[in-house]
Biopython code that builds the backbone (N, CA, C, O; Angstrom):
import numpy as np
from Bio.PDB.StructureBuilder import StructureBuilder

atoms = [
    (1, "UNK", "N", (-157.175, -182.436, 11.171)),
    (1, "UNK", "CA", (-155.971, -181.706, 11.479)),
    (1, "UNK", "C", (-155.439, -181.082, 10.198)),
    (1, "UNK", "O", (-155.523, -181.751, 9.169)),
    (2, "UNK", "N", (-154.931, -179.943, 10.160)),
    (2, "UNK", "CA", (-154.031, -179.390, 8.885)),
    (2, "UNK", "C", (-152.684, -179.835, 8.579)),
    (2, "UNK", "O", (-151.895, -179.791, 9.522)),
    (3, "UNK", "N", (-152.316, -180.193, 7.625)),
    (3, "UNK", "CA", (-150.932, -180.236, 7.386)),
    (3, "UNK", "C", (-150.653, -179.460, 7.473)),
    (3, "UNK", "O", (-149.464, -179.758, 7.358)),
    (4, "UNK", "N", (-150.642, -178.683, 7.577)),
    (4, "UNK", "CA", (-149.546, -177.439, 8.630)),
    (4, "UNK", "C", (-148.922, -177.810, 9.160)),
    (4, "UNK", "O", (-147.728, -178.082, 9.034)),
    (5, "UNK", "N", (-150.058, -177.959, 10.343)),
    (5, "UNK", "CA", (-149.355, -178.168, 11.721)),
    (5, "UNK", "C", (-148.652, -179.853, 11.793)),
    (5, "UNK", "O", (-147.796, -180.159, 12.622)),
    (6, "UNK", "N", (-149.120, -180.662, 10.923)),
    (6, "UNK", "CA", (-148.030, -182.024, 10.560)),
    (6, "UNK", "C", (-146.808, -181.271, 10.345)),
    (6, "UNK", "O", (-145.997, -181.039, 11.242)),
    (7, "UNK", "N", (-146.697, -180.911, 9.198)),
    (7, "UNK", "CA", (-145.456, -180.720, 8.738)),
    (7, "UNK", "C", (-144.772, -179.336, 9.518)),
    (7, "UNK", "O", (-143.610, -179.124, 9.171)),
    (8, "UNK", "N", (-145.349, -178.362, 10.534)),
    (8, "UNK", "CA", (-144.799, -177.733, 11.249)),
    (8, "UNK", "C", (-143.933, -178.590, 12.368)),
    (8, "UNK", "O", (-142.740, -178.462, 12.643)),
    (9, "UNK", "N", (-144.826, -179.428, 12.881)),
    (9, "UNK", "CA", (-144.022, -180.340, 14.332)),
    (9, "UNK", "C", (-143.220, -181.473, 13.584)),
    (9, "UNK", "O", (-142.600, -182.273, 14.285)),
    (10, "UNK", "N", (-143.194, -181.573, 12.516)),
    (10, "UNK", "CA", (-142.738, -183.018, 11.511)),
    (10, "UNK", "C", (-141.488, -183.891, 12.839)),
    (10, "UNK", "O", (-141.753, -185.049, 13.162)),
    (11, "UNK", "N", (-140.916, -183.574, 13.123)),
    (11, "UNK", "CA", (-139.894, -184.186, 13.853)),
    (11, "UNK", "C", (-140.808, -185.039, 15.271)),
    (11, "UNK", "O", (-140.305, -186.053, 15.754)),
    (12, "UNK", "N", (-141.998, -184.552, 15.755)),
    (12, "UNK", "CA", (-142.484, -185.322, 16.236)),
    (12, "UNK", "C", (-143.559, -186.128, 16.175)),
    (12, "UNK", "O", (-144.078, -186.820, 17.051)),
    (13, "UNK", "N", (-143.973, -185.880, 14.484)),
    (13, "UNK", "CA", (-144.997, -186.894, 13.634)),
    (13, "UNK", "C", (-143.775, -187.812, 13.513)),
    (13, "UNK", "O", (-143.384, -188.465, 14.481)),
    (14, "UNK", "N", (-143.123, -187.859, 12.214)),
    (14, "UNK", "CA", (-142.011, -188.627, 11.961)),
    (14, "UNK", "C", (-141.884, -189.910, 12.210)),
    (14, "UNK", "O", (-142.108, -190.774, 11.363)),
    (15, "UNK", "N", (-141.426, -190.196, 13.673)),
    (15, "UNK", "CA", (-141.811, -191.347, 14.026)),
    (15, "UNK", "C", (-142.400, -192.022, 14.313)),
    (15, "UNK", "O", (-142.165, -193.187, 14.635)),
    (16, "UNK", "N", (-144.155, -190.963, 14.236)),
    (16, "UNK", "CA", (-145.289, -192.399, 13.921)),
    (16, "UNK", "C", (-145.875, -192.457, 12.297)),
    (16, "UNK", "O", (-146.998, -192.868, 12.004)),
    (17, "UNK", "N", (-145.069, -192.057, 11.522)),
    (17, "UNK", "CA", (-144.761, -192.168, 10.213)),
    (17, "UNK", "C", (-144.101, -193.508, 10.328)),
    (17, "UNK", "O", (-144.547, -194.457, 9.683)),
    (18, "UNK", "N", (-143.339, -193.601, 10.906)),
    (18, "UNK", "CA", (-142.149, -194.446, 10.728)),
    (18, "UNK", "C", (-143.136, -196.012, 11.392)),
    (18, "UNK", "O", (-143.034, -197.129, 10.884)),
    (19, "UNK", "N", (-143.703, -195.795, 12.155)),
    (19, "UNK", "CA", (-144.803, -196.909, 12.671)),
    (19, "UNK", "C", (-145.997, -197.236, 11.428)),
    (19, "UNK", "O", (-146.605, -198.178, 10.920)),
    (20, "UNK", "N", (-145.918, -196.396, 11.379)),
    (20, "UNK", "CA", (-147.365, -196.640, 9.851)),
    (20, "UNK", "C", (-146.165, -197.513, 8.609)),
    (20, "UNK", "O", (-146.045, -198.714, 8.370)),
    (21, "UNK", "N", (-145.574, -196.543, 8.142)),
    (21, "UNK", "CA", (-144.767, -196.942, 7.073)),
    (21, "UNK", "C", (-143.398, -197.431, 7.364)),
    (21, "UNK", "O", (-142.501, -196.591, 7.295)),
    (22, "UNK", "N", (-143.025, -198.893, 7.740)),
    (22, "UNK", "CA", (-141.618, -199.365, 8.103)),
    (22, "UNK", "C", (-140.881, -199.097, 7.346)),
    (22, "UNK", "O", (-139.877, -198.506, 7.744)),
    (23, "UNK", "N", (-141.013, -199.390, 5.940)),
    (23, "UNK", "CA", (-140.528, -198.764, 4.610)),
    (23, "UNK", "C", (-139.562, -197.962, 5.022)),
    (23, "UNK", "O", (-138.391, -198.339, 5.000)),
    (24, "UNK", "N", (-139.857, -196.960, 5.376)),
    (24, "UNK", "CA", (-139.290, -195.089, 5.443)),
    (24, "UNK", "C", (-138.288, -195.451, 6.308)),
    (24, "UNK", "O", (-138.338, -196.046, 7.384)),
    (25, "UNK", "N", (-137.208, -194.924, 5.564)),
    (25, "UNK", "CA", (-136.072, -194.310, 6.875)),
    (25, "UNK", "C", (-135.877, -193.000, 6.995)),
    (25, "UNK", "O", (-135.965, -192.078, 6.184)),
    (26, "UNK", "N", (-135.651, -193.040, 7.913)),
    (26, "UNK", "CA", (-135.180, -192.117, 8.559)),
    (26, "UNK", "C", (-134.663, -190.501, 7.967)),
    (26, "UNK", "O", (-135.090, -189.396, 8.301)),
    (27, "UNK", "N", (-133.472, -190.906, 6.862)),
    (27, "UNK", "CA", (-132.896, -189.924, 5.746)),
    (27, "UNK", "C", (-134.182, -189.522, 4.921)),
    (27, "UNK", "O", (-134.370, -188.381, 4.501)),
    (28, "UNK", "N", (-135.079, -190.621, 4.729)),
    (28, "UNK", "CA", (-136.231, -190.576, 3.819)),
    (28, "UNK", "C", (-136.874, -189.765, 4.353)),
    (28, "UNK", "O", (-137.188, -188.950, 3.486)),
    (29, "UNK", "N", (-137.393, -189.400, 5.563)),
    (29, "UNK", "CA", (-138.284, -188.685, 6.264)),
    (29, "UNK", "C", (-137.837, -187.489, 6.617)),
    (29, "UNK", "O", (-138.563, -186.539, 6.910)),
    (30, "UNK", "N", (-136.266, -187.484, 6.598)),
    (30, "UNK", "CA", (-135.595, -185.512, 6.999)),
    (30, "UNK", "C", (-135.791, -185.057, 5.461)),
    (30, "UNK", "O", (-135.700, -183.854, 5.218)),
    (31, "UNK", "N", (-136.040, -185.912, 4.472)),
    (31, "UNK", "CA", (-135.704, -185.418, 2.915)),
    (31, "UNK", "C", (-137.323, -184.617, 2.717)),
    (31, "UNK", "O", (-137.463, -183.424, 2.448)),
    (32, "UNK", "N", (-138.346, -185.526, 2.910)),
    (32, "UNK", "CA", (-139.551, -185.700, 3.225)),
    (32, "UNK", "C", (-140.223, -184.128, 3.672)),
    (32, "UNK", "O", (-140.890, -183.349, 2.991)),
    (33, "UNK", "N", (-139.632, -184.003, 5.452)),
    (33, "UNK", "CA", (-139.612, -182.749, 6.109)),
    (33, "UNK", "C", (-140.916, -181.913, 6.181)),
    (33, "UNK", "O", (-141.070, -180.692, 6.191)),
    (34, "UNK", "N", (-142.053, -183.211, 6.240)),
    (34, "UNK", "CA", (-143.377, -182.845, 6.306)),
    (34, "UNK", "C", (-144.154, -182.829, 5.627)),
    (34, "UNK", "O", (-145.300, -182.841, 6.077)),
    (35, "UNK", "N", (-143.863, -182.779, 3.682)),
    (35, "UNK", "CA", (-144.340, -182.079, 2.690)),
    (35, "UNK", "C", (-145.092, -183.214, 2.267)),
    (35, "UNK", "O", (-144.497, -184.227, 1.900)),
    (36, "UNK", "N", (-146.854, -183.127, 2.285)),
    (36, "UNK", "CA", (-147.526, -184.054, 1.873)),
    (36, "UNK", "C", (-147.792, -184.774, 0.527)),
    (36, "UNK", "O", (-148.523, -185.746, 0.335)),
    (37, "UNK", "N", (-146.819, -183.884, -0.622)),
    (37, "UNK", "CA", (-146.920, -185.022, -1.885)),
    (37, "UNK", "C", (-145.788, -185.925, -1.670)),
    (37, "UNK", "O", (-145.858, -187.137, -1.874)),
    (38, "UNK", "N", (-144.327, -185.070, -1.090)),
    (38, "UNK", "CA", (-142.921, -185.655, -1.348)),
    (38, "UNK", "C", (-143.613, -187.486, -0.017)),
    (38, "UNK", "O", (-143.267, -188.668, -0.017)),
    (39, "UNK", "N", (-144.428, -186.842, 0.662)),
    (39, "UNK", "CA", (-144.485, -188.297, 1.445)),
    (39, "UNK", "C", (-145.550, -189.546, 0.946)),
    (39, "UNK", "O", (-145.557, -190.727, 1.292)),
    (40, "UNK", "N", (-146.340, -188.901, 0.108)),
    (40, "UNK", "CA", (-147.460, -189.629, -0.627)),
    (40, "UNK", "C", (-146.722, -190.261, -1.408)),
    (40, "UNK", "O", (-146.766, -191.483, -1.267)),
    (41, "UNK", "N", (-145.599, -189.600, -2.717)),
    (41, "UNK", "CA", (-145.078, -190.360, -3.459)),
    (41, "UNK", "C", (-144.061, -191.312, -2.995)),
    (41, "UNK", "O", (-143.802, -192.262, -3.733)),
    (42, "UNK", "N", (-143.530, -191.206, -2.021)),
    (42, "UNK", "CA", (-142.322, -192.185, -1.424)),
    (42, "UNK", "C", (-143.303, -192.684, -0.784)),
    (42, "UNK", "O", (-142.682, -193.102, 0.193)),
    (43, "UNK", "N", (-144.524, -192.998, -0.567)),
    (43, "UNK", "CA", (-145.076, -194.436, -0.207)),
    (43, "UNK", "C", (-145.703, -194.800, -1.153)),
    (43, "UNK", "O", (-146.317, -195.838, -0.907)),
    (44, "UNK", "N", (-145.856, -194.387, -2.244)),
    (44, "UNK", "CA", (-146.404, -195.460, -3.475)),
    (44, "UNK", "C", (-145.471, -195.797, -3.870)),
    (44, "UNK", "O", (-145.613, -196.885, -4.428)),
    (45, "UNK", "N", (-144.257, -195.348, -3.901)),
    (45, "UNK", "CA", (-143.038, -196.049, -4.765)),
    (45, "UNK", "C", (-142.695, -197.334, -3.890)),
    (45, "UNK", "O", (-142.870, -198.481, -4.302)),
    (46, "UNK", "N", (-142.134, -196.981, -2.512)),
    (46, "UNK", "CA", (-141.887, -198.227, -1.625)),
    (46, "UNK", "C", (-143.151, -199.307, -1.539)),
    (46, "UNK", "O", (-142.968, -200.523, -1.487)),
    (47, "UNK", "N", (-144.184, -198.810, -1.534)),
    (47, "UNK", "CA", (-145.081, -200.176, -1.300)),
    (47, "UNK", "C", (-146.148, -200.413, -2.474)),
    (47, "UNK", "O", (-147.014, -201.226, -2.151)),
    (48, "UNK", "N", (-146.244, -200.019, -3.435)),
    (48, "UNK", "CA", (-146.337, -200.340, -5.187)),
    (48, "UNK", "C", (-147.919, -200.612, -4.723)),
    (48, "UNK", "O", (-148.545, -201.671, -4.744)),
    (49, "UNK", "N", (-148.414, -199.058, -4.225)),
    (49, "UNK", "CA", (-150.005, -198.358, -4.325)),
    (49, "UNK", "C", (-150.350, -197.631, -5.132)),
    (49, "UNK", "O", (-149.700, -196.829, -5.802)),
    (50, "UNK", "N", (-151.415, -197.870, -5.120)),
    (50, "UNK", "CA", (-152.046, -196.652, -6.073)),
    (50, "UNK", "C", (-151.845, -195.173, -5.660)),
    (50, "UNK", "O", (-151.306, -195.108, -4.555)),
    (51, "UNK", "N", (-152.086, -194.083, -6.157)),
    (51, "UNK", "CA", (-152.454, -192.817, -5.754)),
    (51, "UNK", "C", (-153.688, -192.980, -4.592)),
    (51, "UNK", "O", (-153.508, -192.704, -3.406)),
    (52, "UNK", "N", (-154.554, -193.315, -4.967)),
    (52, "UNK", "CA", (-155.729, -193.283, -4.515)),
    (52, "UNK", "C", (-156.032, -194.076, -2.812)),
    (52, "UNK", "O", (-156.762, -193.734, -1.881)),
    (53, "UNK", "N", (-155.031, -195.313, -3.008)),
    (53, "UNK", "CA", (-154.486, -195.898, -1.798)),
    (53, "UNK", "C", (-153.977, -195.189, -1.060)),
    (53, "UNK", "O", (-154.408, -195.248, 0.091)),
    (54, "UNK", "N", (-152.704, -194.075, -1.379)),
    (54, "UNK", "CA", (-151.680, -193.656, -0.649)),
    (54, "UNK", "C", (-152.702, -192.788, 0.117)),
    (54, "UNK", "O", (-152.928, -192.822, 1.327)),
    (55, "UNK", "N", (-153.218, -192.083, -0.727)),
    (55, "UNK", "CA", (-154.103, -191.213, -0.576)),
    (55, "UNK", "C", (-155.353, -191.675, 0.879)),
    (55, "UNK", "O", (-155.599, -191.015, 1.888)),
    (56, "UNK", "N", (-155.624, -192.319, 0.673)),
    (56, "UNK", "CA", (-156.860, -192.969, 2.257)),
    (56, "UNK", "C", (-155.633, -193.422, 2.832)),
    (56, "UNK", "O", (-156.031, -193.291, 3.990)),
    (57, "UNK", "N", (-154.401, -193.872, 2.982)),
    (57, "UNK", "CA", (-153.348, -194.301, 4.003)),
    (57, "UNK", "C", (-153.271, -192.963, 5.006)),
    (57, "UNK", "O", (-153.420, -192.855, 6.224)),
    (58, "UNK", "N", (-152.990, -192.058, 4.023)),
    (58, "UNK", "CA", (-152.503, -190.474, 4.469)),
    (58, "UNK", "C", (-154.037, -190.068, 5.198)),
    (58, "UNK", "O", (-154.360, -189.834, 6.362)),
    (59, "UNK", "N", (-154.533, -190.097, 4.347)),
    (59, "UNK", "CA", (-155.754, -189.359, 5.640)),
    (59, "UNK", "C", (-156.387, -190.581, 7.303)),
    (59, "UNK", "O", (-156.772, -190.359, 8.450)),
    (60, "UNK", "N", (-156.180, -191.638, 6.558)),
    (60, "UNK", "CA", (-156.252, -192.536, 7.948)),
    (60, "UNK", "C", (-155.512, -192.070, 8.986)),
    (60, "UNK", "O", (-155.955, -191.445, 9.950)),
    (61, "UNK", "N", (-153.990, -192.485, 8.716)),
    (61, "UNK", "CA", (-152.799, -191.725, 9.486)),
    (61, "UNK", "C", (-152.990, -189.905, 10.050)),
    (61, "UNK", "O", (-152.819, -189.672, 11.247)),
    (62, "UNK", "N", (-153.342, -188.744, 9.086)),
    (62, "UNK", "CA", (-153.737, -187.899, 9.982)),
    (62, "UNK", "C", (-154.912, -187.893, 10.611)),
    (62, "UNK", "O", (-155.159, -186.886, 11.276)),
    (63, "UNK", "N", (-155.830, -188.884, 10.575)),
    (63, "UNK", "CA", (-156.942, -188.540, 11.573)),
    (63, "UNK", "C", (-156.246, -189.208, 13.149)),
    (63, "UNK", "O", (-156.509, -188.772, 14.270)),
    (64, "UNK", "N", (-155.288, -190.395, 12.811)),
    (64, "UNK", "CA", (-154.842, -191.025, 14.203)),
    (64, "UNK", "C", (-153.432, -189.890, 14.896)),
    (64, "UNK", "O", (-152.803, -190.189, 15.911)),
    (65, "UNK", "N", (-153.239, -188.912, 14.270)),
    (65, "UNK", "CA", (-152.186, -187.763, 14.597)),
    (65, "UNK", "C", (-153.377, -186.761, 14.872)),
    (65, "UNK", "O", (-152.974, -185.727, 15.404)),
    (66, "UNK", "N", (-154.447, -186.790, 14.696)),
    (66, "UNK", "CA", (-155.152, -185.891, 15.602)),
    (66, "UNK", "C", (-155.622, -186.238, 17.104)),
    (66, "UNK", "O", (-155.857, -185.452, 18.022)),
    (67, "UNK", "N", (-155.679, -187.418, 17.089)),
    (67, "UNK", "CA", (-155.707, -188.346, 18.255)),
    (67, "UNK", "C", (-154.799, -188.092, 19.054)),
    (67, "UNK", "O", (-155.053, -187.945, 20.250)),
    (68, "UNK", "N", (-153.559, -187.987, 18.566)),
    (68, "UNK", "CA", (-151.997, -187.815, 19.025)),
    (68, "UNK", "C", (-152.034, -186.379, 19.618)),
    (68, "UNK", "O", (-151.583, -186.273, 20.758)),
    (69, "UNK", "N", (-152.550, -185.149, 18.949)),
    (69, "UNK", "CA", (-152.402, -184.337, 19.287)),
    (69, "UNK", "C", (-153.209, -183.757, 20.256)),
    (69, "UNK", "O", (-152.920, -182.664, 20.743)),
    (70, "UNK", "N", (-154.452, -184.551, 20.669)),
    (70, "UNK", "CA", (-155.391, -183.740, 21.694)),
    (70, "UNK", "C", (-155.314, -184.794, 22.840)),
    (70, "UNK", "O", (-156.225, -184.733, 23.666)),
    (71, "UNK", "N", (-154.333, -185.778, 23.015)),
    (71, "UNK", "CA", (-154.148, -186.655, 24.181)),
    (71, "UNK", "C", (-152.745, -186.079, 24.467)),
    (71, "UNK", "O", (-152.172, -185.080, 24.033)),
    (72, "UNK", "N", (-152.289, -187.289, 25.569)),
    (72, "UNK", "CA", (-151.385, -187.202, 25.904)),
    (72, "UNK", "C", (-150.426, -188.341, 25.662)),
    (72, "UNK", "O", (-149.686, -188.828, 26.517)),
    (73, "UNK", "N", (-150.515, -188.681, 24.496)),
    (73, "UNK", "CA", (-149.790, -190.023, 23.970)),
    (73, "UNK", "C", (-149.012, -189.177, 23.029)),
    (73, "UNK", "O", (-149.202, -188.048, 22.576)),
    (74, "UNK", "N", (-147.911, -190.224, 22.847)),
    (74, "UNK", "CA", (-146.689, -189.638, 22.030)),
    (74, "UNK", "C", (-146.734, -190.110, 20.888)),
    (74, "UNK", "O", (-145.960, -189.774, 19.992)),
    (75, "UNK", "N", (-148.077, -191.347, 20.716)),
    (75, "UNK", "CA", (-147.426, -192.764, 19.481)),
    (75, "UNK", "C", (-148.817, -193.083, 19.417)),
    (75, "UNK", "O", (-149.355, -192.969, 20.519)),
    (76, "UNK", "N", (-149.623, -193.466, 18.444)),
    (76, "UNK", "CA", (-150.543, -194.219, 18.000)),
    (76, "UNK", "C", (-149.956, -195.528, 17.369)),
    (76, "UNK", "O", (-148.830, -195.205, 16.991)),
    (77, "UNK", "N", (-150.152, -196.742, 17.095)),
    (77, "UNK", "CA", (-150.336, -197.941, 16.858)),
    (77, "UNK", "C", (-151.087, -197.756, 15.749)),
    (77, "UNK", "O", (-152.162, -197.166, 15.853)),
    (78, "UNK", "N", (-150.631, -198.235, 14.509)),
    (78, "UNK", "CA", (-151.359, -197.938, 13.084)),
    (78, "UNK", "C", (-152.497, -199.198, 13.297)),
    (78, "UNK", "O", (-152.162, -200.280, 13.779)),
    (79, "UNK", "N", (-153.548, -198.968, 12.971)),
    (79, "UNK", "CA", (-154.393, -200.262, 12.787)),
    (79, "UNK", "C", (-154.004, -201.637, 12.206)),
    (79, "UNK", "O", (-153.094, -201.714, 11.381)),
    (80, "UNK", "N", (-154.591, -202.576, 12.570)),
    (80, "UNK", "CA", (-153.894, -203.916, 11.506)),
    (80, "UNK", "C", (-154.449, -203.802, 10.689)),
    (80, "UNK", "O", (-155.619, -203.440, 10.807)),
    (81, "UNK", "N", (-153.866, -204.066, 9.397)),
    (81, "UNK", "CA", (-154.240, -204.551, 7.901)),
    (81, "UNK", "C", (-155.142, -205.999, 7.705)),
    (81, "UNK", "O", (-155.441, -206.392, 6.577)),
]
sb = StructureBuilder()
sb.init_structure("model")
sb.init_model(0)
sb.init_chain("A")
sb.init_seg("    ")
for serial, (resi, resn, name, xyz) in enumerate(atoms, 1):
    if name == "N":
        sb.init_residue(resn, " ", resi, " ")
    sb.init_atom(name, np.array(xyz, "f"), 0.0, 1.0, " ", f" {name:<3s}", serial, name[0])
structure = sb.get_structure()
């Protein structure tokens, strides 16, 4: 999927942002507003990852928002750790 189109629909990624990363609120995520470094770095800061971590988190998470987008589900379930 392109971040584009993440950060075009962001208001209805968002809250399976918010399922992946409990961390994030809410204010954090309108500040956020789609933009894939501003969200990479506010999850290495909150959960004390590497770049390189954040980095395979973020592409895990958009491959399960491509999932999202060619079904008819509203929400993916982040994998267990």
């Amino acid at each position: 999927m392109n971040w584009d189109r993440i950060e075009g629909n962001w208001k209805q990624f968002k809250g399976n942002a918010v399922q992946q990363w409990g961390k994030l609120t809410g204010d954090q995520l309108d500040v956020i507003a789609g933009k894939r470094d501003l969200l990479l770095g506010r999850i290495q800061e909150l959960y004390g990852i590497s770049k390189e971590e954040g980095e395979k988190q973020l592409e895990d998470w958009e491959q399960r928002m491509q999932q999202v987008a060619h079904s008819n589900e509203t929400t993916v379930i982040p994998p267990k750790a």
